[in-house]
N, C-alpha and C positions, 0 to 999 in steps of 0.2 A: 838837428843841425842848425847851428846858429848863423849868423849876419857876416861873422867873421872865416867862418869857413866857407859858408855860400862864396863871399867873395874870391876865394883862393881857386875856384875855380871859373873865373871870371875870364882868363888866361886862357881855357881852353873855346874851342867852337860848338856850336851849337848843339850839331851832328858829331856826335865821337867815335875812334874805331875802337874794336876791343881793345888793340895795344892801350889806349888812352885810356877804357875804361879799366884795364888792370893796371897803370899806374897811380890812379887815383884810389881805387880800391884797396891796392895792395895786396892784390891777391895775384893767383898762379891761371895762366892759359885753361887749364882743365876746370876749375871753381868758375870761375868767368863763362864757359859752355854749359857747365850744369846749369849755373844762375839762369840764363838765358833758354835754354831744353824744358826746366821745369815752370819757365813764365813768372818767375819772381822777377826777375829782372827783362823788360820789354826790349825786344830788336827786332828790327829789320833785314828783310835776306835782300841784295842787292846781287842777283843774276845765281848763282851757284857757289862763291863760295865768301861774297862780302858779307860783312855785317856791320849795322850801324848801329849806334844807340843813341836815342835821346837824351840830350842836358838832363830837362828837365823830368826823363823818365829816371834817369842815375838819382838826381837828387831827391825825388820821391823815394826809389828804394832805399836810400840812403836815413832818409826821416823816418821810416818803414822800419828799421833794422837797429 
């Protein structure tokens, strides 16, 4: 991932929810829960049914993949 796409997500916040991380990925709700079940992709469980993900863990699997 290069300097110019880093930036394009410069717009989002730190902390993402999955909706955010499946519009940046472009992928579907179900891919998104795999990603995140199989620990390719890091998140946080926020009470029972939140989830967060990290910037900087999205743009790691991002340079990752």
């Amino acid at each position: 991932m290069n300097y110019e796409e880093t930036a394009l997500l410069e717009e989002y916040p730190s902390i993402l929810t999955p909706n955010e991380c499946m519009e940046i990925l472009g992928i579907g709700r179900g891919l998104l829960y795999q990603l995140i079940h199989s620990g390719e992709l890091p998140a946080k469980r926020m009470g029972k049914k939140l989830w967060r993900i990290s910037k900087n863990d999205l743009l790691t699997y991002l340079r990752n993949t």
